[in-house]
C-alpha positions, -999 to 999 in steps of 0.1 A, spaced: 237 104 99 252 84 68 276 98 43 252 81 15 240 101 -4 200 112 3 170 91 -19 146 104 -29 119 85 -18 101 52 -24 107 46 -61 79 15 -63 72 -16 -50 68 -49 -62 47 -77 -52 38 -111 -64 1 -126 -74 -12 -159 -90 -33 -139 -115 -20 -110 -132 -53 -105 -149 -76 -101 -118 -48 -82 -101 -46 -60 -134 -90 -55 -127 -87 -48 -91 -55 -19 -99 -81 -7 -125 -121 -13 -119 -115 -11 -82 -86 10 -71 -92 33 -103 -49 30 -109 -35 28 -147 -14 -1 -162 8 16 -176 39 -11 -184 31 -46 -194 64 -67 -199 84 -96 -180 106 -104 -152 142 -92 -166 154 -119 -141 132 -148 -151 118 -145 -185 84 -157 -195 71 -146 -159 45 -115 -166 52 -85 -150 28 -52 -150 32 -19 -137 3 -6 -122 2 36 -114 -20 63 -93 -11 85 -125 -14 78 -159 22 90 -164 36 62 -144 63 83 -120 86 75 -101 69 70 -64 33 62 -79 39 25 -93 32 -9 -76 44 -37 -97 36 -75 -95 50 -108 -110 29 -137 -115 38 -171 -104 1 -190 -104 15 -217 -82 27 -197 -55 16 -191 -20 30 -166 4 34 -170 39 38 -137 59 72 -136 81 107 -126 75 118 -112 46 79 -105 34 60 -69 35 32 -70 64 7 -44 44 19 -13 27 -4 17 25 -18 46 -1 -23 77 17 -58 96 11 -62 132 20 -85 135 51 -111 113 71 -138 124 49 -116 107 17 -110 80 41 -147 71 45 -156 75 11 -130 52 -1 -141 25 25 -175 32 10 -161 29 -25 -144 -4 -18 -174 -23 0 -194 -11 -33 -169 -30 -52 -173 -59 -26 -143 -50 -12 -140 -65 26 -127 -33 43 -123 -25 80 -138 4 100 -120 33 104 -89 31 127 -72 58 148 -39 50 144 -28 83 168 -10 99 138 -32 92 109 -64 74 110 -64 43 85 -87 10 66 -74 -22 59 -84 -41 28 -68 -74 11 -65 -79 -31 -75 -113 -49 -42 -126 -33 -47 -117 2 -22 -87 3 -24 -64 30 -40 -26 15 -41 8 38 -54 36 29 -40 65 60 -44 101 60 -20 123 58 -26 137 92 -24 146 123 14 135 113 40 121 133 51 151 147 21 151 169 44 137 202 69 159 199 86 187 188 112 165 165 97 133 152 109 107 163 133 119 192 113 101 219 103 61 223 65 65 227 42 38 238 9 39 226 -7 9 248 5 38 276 -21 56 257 -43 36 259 -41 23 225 -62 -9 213 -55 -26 180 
């Protein structure tokens, strides 16, 4: 155990799109999020950078923020997020967002079973990697003390 002291969870995250405007439409018409901070990078001037928030409050632990740099393009790989994922209640939330999204032309996956949680995959304008997971069965589902034992789920049977 560390001798840091405990966080208290994720704060936010911050990504980067080529558009801040049809990111700022896809937090809002599609996702149904709130901007609620529109100012710029601290660390490069001039570059745009919005909050975007499940609440209208803006709390700590409901804000994904982007930067926009039009000319870039990412790469996933080292030192890049993979997807990062919004957790939804139950299945039945689950489907109806997966309904929501395809509504909203949205290319969304079927529904996964992911052992722990089942899960959809969507991508914004940019191409970033969305889950929506549910916030069961949970990871204590192997055992006793999550995370005490090295399971393998393709001994499970488990197909991506």
């Amino acid at each position: 155990m560390s001798d840091a002291p405990p966080t208290t969870g994720l704060h936010h995250v911050t990504n980067i799109c080529t558009d801040i405007e049809e990111t700022r439409s896809f937090y809002e018409d599609v996702l149904g999020w709130h901007t609620v901070k529109r100012t710029q990078n601290y660390d490069d001037p001039g570059t745009p950078h919005y909050y975007f928030s499940s609440t209208p409050e803006g709390e700590p632990g409901t804000n994904v923020t982007y930067f926009e740099y039009p000319d870039s393009q990412g790469t996933p790989g080292p030192g890049a997020s993979h997807h990062f994922a919004f957790g939804v209640e139950d299945e039945e939330a689950l489907r109806e967002w997966r309904d929501h999204l395809r509504e909203h032309d949205v290319r969304v996956s079927e529904v996964k079973d992911r052992t722990y949680f089942k899960s959809v995959y969507f991508t914004d304008p940019d191409g970033l990697v969305f889950e929506l997971a549910t916030r069961g069965p949970g990871f204590g589902l192997d055992e006793e003390d999550p995370g005490s034992e090295a399971i393998d789920p393709f001994e499970r049977g488990y197909e991506n």
